[in-house]
Structures are given as C-alpha cells and as structure tokens.
N, C-alpha and C positions, 0 to 999 in steps of 0.2 A: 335553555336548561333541558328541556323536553331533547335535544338533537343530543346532548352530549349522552344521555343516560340510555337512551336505545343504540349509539356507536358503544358503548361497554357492555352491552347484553352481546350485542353478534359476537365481541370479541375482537375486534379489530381495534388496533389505534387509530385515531382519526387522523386524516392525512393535512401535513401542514398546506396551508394556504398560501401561495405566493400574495406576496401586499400587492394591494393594488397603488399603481404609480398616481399621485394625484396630475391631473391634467392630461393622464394617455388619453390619446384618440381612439377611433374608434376599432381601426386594422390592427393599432397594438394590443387590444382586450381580444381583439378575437384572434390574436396569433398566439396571445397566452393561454387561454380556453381551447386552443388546438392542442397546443404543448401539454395541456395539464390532462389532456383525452389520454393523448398517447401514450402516459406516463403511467394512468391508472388502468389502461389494456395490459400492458407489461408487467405488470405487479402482480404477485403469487401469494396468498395470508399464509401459505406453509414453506415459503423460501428462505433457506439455511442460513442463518446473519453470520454465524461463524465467521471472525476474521481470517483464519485459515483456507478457506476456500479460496480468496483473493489473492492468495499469497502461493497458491496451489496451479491456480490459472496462469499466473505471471512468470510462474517458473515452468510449466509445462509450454508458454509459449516462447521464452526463452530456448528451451531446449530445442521446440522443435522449429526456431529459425535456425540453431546450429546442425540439424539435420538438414535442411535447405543446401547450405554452407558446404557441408560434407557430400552432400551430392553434385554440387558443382568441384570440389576439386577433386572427385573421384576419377574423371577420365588422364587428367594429369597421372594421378601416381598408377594408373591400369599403365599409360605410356611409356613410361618409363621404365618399370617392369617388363614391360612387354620389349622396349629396346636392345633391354639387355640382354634377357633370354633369347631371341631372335638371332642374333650378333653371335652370342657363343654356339648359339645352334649351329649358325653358318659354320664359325671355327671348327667345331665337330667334326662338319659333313666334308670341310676341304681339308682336312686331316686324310683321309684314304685318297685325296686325291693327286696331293702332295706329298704330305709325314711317311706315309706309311711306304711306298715304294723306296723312298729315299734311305729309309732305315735297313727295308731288307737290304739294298745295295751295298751299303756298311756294314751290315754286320754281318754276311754274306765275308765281306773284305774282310775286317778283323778277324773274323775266325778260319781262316784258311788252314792254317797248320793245329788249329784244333777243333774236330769237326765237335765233340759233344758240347765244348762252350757256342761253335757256330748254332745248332741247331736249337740250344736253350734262349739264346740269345734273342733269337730272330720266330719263337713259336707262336705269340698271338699274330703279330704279321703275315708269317707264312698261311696259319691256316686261315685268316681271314680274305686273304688276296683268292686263296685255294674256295673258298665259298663262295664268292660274287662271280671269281671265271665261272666254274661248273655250274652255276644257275644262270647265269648272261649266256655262253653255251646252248644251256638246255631249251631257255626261254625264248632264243633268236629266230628261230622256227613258228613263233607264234604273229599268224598273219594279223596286223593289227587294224588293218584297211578293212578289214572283213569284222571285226570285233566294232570297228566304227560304225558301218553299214548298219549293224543287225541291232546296237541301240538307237541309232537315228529311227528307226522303223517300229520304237515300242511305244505304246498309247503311254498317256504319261501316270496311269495307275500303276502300271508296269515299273514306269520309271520309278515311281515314289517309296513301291518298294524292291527294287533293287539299289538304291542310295541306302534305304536303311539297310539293308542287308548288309552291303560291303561295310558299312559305318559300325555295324556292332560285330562284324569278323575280322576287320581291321584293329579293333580293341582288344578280344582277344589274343589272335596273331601276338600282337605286340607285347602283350602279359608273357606270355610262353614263349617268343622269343627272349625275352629279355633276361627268363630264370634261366634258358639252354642255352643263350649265347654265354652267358656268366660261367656257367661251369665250367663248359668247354673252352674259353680264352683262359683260365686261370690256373696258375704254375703251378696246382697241386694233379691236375687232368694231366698236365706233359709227363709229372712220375706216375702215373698207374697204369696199369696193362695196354697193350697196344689193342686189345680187341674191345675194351673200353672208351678208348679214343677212338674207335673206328664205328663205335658205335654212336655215341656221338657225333661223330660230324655225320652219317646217316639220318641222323633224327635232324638236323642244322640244315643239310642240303633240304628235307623236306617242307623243313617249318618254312625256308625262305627263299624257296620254290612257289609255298601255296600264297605267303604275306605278299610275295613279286606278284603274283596273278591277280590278287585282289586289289592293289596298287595300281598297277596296269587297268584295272577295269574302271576303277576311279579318277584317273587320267583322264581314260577314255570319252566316261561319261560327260566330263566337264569338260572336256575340249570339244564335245557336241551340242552343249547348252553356248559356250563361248561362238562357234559356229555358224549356230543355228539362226536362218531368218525369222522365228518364230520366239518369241517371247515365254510361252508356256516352260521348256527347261527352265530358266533363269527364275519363271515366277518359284517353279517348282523349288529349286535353291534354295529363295531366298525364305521360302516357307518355311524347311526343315530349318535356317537358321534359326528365324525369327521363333520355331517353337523352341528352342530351347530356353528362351523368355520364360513360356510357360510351365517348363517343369524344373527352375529353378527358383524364381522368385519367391514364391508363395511357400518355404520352407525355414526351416530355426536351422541356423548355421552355427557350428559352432568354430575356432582355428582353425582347425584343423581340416574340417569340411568348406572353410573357405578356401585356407593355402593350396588341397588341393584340387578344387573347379579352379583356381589360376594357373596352375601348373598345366590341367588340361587344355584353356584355352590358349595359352602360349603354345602348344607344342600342336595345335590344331591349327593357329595363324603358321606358323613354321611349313606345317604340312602344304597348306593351303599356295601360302607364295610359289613352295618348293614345285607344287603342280603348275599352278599359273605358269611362272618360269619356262619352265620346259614345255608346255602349249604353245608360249610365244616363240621359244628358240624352233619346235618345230613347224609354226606358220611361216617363220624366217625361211628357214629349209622347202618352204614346196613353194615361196615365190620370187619371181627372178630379181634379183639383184639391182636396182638402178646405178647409172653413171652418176656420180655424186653433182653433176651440174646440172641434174633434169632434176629439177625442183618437182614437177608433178610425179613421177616415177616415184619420188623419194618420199613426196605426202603419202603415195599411197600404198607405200612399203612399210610407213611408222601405222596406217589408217587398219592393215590388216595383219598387224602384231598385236597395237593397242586397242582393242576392239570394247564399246560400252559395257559389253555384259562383264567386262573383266571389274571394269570399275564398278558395276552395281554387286558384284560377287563381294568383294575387299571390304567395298564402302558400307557394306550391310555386315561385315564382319567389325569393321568396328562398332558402329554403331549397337548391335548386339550387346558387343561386350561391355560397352559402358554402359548402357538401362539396366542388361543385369544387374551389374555388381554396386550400380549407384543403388538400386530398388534393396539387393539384399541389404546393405552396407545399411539405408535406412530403416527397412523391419527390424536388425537384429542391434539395430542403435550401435555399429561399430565404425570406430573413427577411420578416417583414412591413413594414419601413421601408420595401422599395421600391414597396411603393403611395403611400409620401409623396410618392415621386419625379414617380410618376403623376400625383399631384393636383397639384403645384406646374405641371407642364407643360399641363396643359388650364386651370390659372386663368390661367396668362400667357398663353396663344392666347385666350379666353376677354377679357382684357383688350389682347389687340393688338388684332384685330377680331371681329366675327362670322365675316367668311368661312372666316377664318386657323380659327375653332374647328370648324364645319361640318366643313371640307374632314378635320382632324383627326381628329372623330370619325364623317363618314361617313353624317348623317343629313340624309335628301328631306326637310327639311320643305316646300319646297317643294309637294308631293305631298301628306303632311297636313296642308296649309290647305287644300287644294283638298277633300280628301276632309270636313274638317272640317266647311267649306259645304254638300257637295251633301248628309250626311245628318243635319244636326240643321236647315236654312234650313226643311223641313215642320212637323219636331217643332218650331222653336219660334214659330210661325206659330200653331198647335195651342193654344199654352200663351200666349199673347196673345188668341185667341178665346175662350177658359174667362175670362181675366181681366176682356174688356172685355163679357165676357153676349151674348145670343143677340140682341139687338136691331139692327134697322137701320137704319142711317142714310147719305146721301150722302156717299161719301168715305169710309168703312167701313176697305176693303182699305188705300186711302194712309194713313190713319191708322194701321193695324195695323205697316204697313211702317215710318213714321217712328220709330213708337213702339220697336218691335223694334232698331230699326239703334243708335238714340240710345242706348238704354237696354246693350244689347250692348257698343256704340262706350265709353260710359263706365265698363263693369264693367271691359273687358279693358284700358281706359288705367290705373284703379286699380292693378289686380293686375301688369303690368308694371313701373310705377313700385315699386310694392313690390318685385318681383322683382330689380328692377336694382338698387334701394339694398342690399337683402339681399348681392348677389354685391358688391357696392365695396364695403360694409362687410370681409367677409368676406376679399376681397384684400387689405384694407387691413392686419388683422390676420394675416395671413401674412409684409406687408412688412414688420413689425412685431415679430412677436415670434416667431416661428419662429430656429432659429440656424441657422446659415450654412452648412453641414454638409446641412439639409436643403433648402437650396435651390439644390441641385444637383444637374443629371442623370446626373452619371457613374455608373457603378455600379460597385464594387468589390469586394474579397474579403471587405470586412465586411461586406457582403449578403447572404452567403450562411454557411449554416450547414456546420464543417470535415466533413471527411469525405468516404466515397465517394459519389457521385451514381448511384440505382439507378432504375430504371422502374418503380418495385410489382411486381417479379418475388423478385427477390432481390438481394443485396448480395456484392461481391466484395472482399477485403479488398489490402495489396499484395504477400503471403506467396502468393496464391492466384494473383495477376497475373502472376508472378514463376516460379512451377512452370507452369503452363499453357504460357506462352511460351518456357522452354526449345530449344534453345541460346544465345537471344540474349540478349546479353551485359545489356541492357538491355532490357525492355517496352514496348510502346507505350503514348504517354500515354494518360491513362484518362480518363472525361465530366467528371470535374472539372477535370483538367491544359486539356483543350479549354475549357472553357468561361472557363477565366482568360484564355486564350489569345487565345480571341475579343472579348473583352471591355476587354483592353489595346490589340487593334488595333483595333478602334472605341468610344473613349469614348463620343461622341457619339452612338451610335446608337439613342437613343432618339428624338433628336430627328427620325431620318428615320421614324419610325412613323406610319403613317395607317390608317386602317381597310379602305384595299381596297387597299395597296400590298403587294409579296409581300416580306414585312420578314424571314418566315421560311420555315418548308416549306408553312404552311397559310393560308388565309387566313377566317379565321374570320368 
C-alpha cells in the first residue's frame, strides 16, 4: 500500500509487471530482468502518447522508402532523356554536313530562270555555308601544335583556371550566338536593307570567330589531359565535374529550374563526345595505319585512340549526372515521371523543326562544324596519304581531296539517314503507345512526392511550423504550400523553358 501511494505522488503510473512464469529457471529470470532494464532506460514520463505520432512515423517512413525507389530509377529515365537528345543533336550537326549543301545545289537548280525566287530560296543556306568557309578560312592559320605545346607546359592552377574561363565564355558565346544567328538566318533580315545584312553577318563572322577560338582551346586542352602520362589533368577534370555536385544539390528546384539543368547537361554530354570524337579521329591521323592482319599493330592503333583518361572523363560524366539529379529529385520530393514530361517536350520541338529544338536546347552547333572542319580537315588528309602510299603522281593532292570529300560526303549521308529514321521511328512510337496522361506538360501534385520540401539541411514538420511562428494565428505557407502555388498559376511553364532564358533564379 505504502509502494502504490508514493508511485502517485511522483506522478508516474506504475509500470506493469511481466508475471512471472511459474517454474522458470534461473537464466530465464535473469533475461527478463535484462529486458525489463532496458525497457525502463528507454522510457521518457513526458513522451507524446498521441496515436498520431505512429501513424505520422509510418507514413514518413513510407514515403521515404519511395524516395529510395525514385532514386534508383532516376538514372534510367536521365538515359533515356539523354538518348534522345544526343541522337537529335547528332541529326543537327549532320544537317550541314549533308542537308545543307544538297539544298543549295537544288535550289541553285530550280531557280535558274528566276534569280529573286533563287536567292530567297536558298538565303539561310547560302549565308550559313558563307560563315563557316570565312572563319575555317580565317582560323586555318592558327598553329594548333604550338597551342598544344604551351598548355602541356602550365602548372595545373593555371590549368584550373583556364577550363573555367573557357567554360563560362563558352556559355556566354553561346547566349549571343544564338539571339545573332536567329535574326540573321530569318526571312524578315533577307527584306531589309543590305547594309543591315552586312552588318550583321559582321557581328556573326566575329561572334564565331571568337566561340571557334574558345572551342579550339577546349579541344586543345583535353586532348592534353587525354595525352598526358601524368594523371593531374584528368584528376583536374574530373574535379570541376564532380563540383558541379556541389553547387547543384543543396538548392529548392523548382520545373523549371529542373528542366533546364537537364537541358544543360544533355547539350554538355553532346559537347563533350563531340570533342572526345574528334581527339580520337585526330590520334588516328598522327598514327600509322596497320595492315589489318598485324594483330599487334592494330591493338595498338585501337590502345592509342581509346586511351583510359577518355573513359574516366565520359564515365565520371555519367556518374555526375545521376547523383545530381537522383540527390535533387530527393531534396525537392520529385518523382521521376517528370523527366517523361521532359522528353515528350524536346521530341515534339525536335519534330516541329530544327530551329524550334536548337533554340530549346541552346546548342552552337553552328560553332561545332566549324571547329569540326578546322581540326580533323589535316588529320584526315594524313589518313588518306597512309592509304593511297608514298608514291607520286600528277594530280596527287586533287585526287586526295576528291577522295576525302566523296568518301566523307557519303559516310555522314549514311549515318544521318539512319539517325533521322531512328528519331520518326522513335516519335512514332511515343504517338502511339505512351498514354495520354504522359503526354502532357502540366505538372501536378502527383509529381511530386507528399510531405515537407527540405534543402539537404533538415526537415521541419507542421507541429514545429506552428510553435516557431507563434502568435500568429496561422504559419506561413511552407516550400511545398509555394510550390503548388506556383505551379497552378503557371501550368504551362514548362513550355516557356530554353536553355539561356532566366526560367528560374539560375541559369545553368
């Protein structure tokens, strides 16, 4: 009586007693008396019995095994994204190298007997082919063997920042290319003044004069990290990748500023290949050729094309891109369907026109055909001389050249035609069997995973929103309240995303 009346002074309930088992032995009393320690360490006289709480924990861990979930199937849909955009980039780029001659040549033809339908006909064409000669031209003079030289030779502070340098005058470049190339290919430039137009392609020669230079420097630099028997470029590489981890993850995303950091990464993989590419076709060109039945010759013709640092460059470009976007996709609680969203919106620009996809995703190719020209046109002059032997004959060089253009001319008609059936195929079956649901850009609340929206800091529950904000009668809405918010007053807003337009706070 005395035990029970001083347990109601403290204020405690006394705690039930497990029975004891009649006949336990001795190790079973004392594994109960363990159990029943560790029961009453754990126990708190101020802990919230509220049924809610349990019911609070089971759906918070609910949720976030489907964040688990959404970050495993994140690199999938980055892939597939990334497929497609890659593919039509290619189409793009074999567009001039292909489309575009073939057209002037017809429309050249058709308009014979009338020269003002020839000339309207054939004006982006014309002046387009007229901008890549006159900077290939201008550019051809630039010793690029000496350009290699003098970055092999910079400490790698040096290095580190002239990668960022070119990296953020490569971005602008491309901003300001992309408004001056738009006016000047567009059928209202061909009616106004001729000293308009002349002015313009002025400003176009210079802009992709200085984008060629800065292009060619980034070549450069990574075909001496590729190179190089020293490890330091490559670490150096793979550093500036790997920080782009750091100044992306730890930020509130909203559509928009998601759609476009994929836009940029897509057209940075593009870039990226586009340079590898032409590293390799140029290591092709400075070495000699094996007899295809000298098996060692030929290992070590594929050993000094395909060289490691290429695959630690690529392979750390993927890897990148998934930890970002699995890391944001989990801070801002968004599911992965809306990369569907994504891809449906660049295959339909993609099937309006070219320009419509360009402008969307923000990439000079423009700039890498040109650069494409001025450094593989030696290297494969090079690998044409190996083919046709040391022998001379009259007409040597024109032969070399015919052979080159034709044989060139018909690889990249191939590989386009394939490319372009690939991407209709590919549309075809999106207009086809995708369901209707994903072929829309709005984005909603089932896009997003329930709960609070945190910054990889910590999580604020609305028990916590609610004491914080004290007297007021109500809290202010919280980053998920805003983000529905924002999202119902612009459905659409995906569709205004481009790659250099300020969609959100950054512009990636």
């Amino acid at each position: 009586m005395t035990h029970k009346k001083r347990s109601r002074k403290v204020g405690t309930e006394p705690m039930a007693q497990e029975p004891e088992v009649k006949g336990a032995t001795a190790d079973e009393k004392r594994h109960n008396g363990i159990a029943e320690w560790l029961r009453r360490l754990d126990e708190h006289p101020l802990r919230a019995t509220e049924p809610l709480v349990g019911q609070e924990l089971r759906e918070r861990a609910r949720q976030e095994m489907e964040q688990l979930g959404n970050m495993v199937r994140i690199p999938l849909r980055i892939e597939q994204f990334m497929a497609f955009t890659l593919l039509a980039s290619l189409d793009c780029f074999l567009y001039y190298f292909t489309v575009l001659p073939i057209k002037i040549v017809v429309g050249v033809s058709w308009g014979r007997h009338n020269n003002a339908l020839r000339l309207s006909r054939t004006y982006r064409e014309r002046v387009t082919l007229l901008l890549i000669l006159c900077v290939s031209i201008g550019l051809s003079q630039l010793d690029t063997s000496k350009v290699y030289h003098r970055i092999k030779r910079q400490s790698a502070m040096k290095l580190y920042m002239l990668f960022s340098v070119l990296e953020v005058a490569d971005k602008m470049l491309a901003s300001l290319g992309q408004s001056l190339l738009g006016v000047l290919l567009s059928k209202s430039s061909y009616r106004h003044l001729r000293k308009r137009q002349l002015l313009l392609v002025g400003l176009s020669l210079c802009y992709l004069g200085c984008h060629c230079v800065v292009l060619l420097y980034q070549t450069i630099a990574l075909n001496v990290a590729v190179n190089s028997y020293s490890n330091s470029l490559v670490t150096l590489l793979l550093s500036l990748q790997f920080a782009e981890i750091k100044s992306a993850v730890f930020k509130k995303f909203d559509k928009e500023g998601l759609f476009q950091l994929t836009l940029a990464d897509s057209a940075e993989r593009f870039k990226l290949s586009l340079l590898i590419t032409i590293i390799m076709l140029r290591n092709l060109g400075t070495t000699q050729l094996p007899i295809w039945p000298q098996l060692p010759a030929a290992n070590s013709l594929v050993s000094s094309v395909l060289r490691a640092p290429v695959v630690y460059i690529l392979g750390s470009e993927l890897v990148v891109d998934w930890v970002k976007h699995a890391y944001i996709t989990k801070f801002n609680r968004i599911r992965p369907g809306i990369y569907d969203k994504f891809f449906y919106i660049m295959q339909r620009d993609h099937a309006t026109s070219q320009q419509v996809y360009l402008e969307r995703l923000g990439l000079p190719v423009l700039a890498y055909v040109t650069v494409s020209v001025l450094m593989l046109h030696t290297s494969m002059h090079t690998v044409v001389e190996q083919l046709l032997g040391a022998a001379m004959w009259p007409g040597k060089h024109l032969t070399i050249g015919i052979v080159l253009t034709v044989s060139w001319f018909s690889l990249l008609l191939l590989l386009r035609l394939a490319t372009h059936r690939v991407l209709v195929r590919w549309g075809q079956h999106i207009r086809t069997t995708w369901p209707q649901g994903d072929t829309t850009t709005t984005v909603t609340a089932a896009d997003y995973v329930a709960g609070a929206v945190v910054d990889g800091v910590g999580a604020m529950d609305s028990r916590t929103r609610t004491i914080i904000h004290r007297p007021a009668p109500t809290p202010p809405p919280d980053l998920a309240q805003k983000r529905d918010t924002h999202n119902a007053a612009s459905p659409a807003g995906l569709e205004t995303v481009t790659r250099y337009t300020m969609a959100s706070k950054t512009i990636w």
